[in-house]
SEMI-693016 format. One record per residue (C-alpha): residue in one letter; y, z, x. Coordinates in steps of 0.2 Angstrom, whole numbers, padded with zeros to 4 digits, always signed. Layout:
BEGIN
AYZX ...
***
This chain:
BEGIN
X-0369+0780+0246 X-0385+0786+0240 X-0395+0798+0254 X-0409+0790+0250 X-0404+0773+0254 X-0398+0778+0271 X-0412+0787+0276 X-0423+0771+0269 X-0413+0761+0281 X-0416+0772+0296 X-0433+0773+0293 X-0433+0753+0294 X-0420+0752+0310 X-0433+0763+0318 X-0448+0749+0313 X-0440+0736+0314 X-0419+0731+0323 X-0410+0721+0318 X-0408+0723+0301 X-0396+0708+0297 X-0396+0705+0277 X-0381+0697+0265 X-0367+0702+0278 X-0372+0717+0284 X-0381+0719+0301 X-0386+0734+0312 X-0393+0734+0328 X-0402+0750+0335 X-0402+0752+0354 X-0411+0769+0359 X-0402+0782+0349 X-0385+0773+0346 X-0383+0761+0332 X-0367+0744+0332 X-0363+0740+0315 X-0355+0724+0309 X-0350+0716+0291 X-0337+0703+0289 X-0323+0716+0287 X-0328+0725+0306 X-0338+0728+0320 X-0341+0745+0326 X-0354+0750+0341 X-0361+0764+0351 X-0361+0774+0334 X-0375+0790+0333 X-0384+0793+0318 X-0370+0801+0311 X-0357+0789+0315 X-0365+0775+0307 X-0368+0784+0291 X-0348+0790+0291 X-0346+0771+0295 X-0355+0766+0281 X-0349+0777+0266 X-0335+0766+0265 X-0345+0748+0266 X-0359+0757+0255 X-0361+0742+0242 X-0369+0732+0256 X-0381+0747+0259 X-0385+0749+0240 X-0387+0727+0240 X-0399+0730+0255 X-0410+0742+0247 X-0409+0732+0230 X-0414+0718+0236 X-0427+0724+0251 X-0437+0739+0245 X-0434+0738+0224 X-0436+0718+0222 X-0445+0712+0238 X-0455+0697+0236 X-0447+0687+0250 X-0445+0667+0246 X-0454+0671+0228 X-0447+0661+0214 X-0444+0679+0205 X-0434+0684+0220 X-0425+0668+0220 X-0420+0665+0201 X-0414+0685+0202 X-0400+0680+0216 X-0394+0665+0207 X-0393+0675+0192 X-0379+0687+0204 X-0374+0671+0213 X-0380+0676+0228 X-0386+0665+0244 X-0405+0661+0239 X-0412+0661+0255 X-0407+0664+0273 X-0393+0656+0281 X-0408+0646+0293 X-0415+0641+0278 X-0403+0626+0276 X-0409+0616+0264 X-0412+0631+0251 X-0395+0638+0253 X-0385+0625+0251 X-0395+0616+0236 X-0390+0630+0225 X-0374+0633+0232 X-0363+0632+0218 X-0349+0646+0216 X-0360+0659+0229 X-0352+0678+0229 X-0352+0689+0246 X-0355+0708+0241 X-0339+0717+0238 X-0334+0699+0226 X-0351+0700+0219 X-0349+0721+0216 X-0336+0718+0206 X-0341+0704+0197 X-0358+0713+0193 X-0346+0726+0187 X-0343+0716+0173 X-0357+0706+0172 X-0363+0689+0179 X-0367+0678+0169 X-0378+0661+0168 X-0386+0649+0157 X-0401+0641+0157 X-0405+0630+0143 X-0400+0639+0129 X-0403+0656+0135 X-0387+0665+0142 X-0392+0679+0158 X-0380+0691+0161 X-0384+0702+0178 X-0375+0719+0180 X-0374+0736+0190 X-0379+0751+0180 X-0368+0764+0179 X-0369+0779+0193 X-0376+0791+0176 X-0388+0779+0172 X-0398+0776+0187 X-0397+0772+0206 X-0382+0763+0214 X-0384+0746+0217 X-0397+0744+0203 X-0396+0728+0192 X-0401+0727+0177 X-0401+0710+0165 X-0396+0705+0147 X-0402+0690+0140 X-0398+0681+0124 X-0396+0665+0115 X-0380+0654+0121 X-0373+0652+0104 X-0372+0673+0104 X-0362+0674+0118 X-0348+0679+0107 X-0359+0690+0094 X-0356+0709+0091 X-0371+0718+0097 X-0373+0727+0083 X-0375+0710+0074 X-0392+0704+0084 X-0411+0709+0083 X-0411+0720+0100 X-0425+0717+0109 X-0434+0726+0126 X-0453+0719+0128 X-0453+0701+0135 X-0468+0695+0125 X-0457+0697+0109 X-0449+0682+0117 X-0466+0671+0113 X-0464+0674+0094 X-0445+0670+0096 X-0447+0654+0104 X-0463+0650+0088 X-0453+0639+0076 X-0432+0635+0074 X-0423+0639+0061 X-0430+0630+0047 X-0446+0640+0050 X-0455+0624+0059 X-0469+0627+0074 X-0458+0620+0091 X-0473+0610+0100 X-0461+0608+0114 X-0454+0625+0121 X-0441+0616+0129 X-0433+0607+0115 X-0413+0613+0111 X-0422+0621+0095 X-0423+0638+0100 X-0416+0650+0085 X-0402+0662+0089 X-0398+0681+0082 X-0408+0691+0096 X-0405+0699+0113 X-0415+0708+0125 X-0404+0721+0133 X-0407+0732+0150 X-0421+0721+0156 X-0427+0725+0173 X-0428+0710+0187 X-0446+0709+0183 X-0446+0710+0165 X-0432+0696+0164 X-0440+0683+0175 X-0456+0688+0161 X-0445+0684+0145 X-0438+0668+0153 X-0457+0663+0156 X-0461+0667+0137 X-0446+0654+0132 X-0444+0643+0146 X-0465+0643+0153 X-0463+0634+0172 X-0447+0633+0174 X-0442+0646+0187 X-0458+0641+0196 X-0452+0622+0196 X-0434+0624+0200 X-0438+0635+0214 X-0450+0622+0221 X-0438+0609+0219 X-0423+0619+0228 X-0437+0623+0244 X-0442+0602+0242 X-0459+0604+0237 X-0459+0600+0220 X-0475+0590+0216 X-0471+0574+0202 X-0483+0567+0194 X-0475+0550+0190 X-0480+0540+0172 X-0495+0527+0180 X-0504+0539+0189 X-0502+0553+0174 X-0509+0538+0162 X-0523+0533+0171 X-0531+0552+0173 X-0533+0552+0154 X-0548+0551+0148 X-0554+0553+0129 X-0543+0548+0114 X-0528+0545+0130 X-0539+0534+0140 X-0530+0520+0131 X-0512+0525+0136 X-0510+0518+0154 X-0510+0502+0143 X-0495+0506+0139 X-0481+0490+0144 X-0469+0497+0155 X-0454+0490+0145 X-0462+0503+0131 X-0462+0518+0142 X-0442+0515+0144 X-0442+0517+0124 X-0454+0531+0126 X-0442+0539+0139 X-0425+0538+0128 X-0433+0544+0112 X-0442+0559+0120 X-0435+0562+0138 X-0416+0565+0137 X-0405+0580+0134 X-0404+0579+0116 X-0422+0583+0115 X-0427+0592+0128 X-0418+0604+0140 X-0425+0600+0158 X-0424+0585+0169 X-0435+0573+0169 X-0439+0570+0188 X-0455+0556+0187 X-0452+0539+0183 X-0464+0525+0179 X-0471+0526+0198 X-0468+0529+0214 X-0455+0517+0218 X-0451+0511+0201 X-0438+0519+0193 X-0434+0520+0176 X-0418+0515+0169 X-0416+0530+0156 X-0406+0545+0166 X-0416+0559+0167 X-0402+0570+0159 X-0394+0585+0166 X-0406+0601+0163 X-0405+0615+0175 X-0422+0614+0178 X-0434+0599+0183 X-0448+0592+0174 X-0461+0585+0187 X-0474+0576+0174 X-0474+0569+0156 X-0478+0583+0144 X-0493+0584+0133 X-0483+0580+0119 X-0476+0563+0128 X-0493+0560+0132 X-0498+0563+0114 X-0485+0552+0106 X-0491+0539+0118 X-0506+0535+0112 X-0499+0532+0094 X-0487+0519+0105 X-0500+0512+0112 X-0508+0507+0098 X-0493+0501+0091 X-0488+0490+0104 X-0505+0480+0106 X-0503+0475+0087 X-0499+0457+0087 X-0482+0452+0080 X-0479+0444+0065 X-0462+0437+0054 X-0456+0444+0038 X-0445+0440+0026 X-0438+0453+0014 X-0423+0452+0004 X-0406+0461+0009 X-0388+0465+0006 X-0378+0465+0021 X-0375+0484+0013 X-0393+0487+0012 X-0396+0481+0031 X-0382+0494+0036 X-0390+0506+0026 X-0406+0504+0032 X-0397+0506+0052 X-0390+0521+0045 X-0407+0528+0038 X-0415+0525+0054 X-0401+0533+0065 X-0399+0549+0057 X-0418+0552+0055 X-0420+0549+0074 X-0403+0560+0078 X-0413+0574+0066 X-0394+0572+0055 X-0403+0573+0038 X-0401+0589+0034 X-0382+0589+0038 X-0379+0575+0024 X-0373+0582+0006 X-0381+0576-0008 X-0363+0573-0016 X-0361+0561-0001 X-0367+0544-0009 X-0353+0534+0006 X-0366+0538+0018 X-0381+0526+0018 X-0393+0540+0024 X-0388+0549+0009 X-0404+0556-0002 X-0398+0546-0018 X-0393+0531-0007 X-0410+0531-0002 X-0420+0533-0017 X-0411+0520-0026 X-0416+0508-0013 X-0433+0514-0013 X-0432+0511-0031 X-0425+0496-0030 X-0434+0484-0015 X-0449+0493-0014 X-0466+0493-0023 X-0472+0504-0034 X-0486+0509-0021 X-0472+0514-0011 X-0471+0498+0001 X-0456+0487+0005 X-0456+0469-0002 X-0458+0457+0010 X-0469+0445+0014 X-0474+0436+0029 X-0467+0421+0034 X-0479+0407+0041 X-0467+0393+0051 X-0480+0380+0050 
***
């Protein structure tokens, strides 16, 4: 047990008794100390005593001063996000609500020691967080220190990624997917993989998760402590103003189709927590991200306009000529555009109707030269 620590921890007993943290609590009375974890309970201990007392239990001593006097920031969202990364109680055991919201699989110390030994590990979206102790050599005990990469790395060499250790490299990262395309939305499952950032301090990875994932620690932490503000559809519409004025004319059945083409898990990685207003649920699940999104995004609200305009067009009938293959073809086309699929068919694959020779010769063959499909409307009267 680092000297340091215990001498930190007398100097606080002397400010300030009980100290009562993660499992360890001390209590100071005069010049004697009682000492309890959940492996024993020991009083009318001197100064000296309770350091003997302690040597053997130091991991709770090094997790005190960890978490006290190197992170601090008592009911912060930093603070918060760094103990789920450990699996560790978020807040105090009083704090009811908080604790149990996020307890999924918590570690005690000596369990979470030796798991940090190893490294913890977590995801969020499509980052992977591994927590760990540095070793003895490296720096003081009980430090942690994180690792951060892309999920689909998890099982990549080191020495095969882009090494990383300033967060705002993270802002360039999360710029454009693979194909070299700008990603309007940072939460799209688009995020390119072949990088890590390794030996981050607390701060410095709760910085990079920010680059890539903006709000979300913020947000989830509200959530978990119950006061996440959501902004519901209606009342999101009807502050627009400008070019979006016209949105909150937008008929509710088309803010469902709005919702399942922009607002799942396949196309964006938090959960969407508004609906069409208080009260009025949407039908579309809000999917299963880690963290909550508490308004529509700008680029919901963008597309929404375009909608908008679309849907105040009156309707008319067509008729257009068909094969029953050709109408299956077209289904196909649509599908795989919408599922982002294109890319994945070969060109030698002329069975699939989204096929790029499949589509060219029904381009070529119901379309007009100017590019246009040949219908024409039909008039009933």
């Amino acid at each position: 047990m680092p000297t340091a620590d215990f001498d930190s921890l007398i100097a606080t007993l002397e400010a300030e008794s009980p100290i009562a943290f993660d499992g360890l609590r001390i209590d100071r009375d005069g010049e004697t100390y009682s000492l309890e974890t959940p492996e024993s309970e020991q009083s009318g201990l001197d100064e000296d005593d309770l350091e003997a007392a302690l040597e053997p239990r130091a991991a709770y001593v090094t997790n005190w001063h960890y978490w006290q006097k190197t992170v601090g920031g008592e009911g912060t969202s930093r603070r918060a996000f760094l103990r789920w990364c450990e699996r560790a109680p978020l807040a105090a055991a009083s704090d009811a609500d908080e604790t149990s919201a996020a307890a999924d699989d918590l570690l005690e110390v000596p369990a979470r020691y030796d798991a940090l030994q190893e490294g913890v590990d977590r995801e969020w979206g499509q980052l992977c967080l591994t927590a760990r102790l540095v070793d003895d050599a490296d720096g003081p005990a009980g430090e942690r220190v994180y690792d951060l990469w892309h999920v689909d790395d998890t099982d990549t060499d080191l020495a095969d990624l882009e090494v990383y250790d300033d967060p705002r490299d993270a802002r360039d990262l999360s710029t454009a997917d693979d194909d070299g395309r700008y990603r309007p939305l940072k939460t799209a499952p688009t995020l390119v993989s072949g990088w890590a950032f390794i030996g981050l301090s607390g701060a410095e990875l709760v910085e990079t998760v920010g680059f890539f994932y903006p709000a979300t620690i913020a947000n989830w932490h509200r959530e978990l402590r119950g006061t996440l503000d959501v902004d519901h559809w209606l009342e999101t519409a009807e502050r627009q103003t400008g070019i979006y004025d016209v949105i909150d004319e937008l008929p509710r059945e088309a803010v469902e189709w709005m919702t399942e083409a922009c607002c799942v898990d396949s196309q964006c990685l938090r959960r969407r927590e508004w609906q069409y207003e208080e009260g009025d649920d949407l039908a579309v699940d809000g999917g299963d991200g880690q963290f909550p999104c508490r308004e529509p995004c700008s680029l919901v609200v963008a597309a929404a306009r375009k909608w908008t305009v679309i849907e105040s067009e009156a309707k008319h009938t067509y008729e257009l000529e068909l094969t029953p293959s050709e109408l299956n073809q077209l289904e196909e086309l649509i599908d795989a555009v919408a599922e982002g699929r294109t890319d994945e068919i070969r060109e030698a694959d002329v069975y699939d109707g989204a096929n790029r020779y499949r589509a060219r010769y029904l381009r070529a063959k119901r379309f007009d030269d100017d590019g246009t499909l040949e219908a024409r409307e039909r008039h009933d009267d």
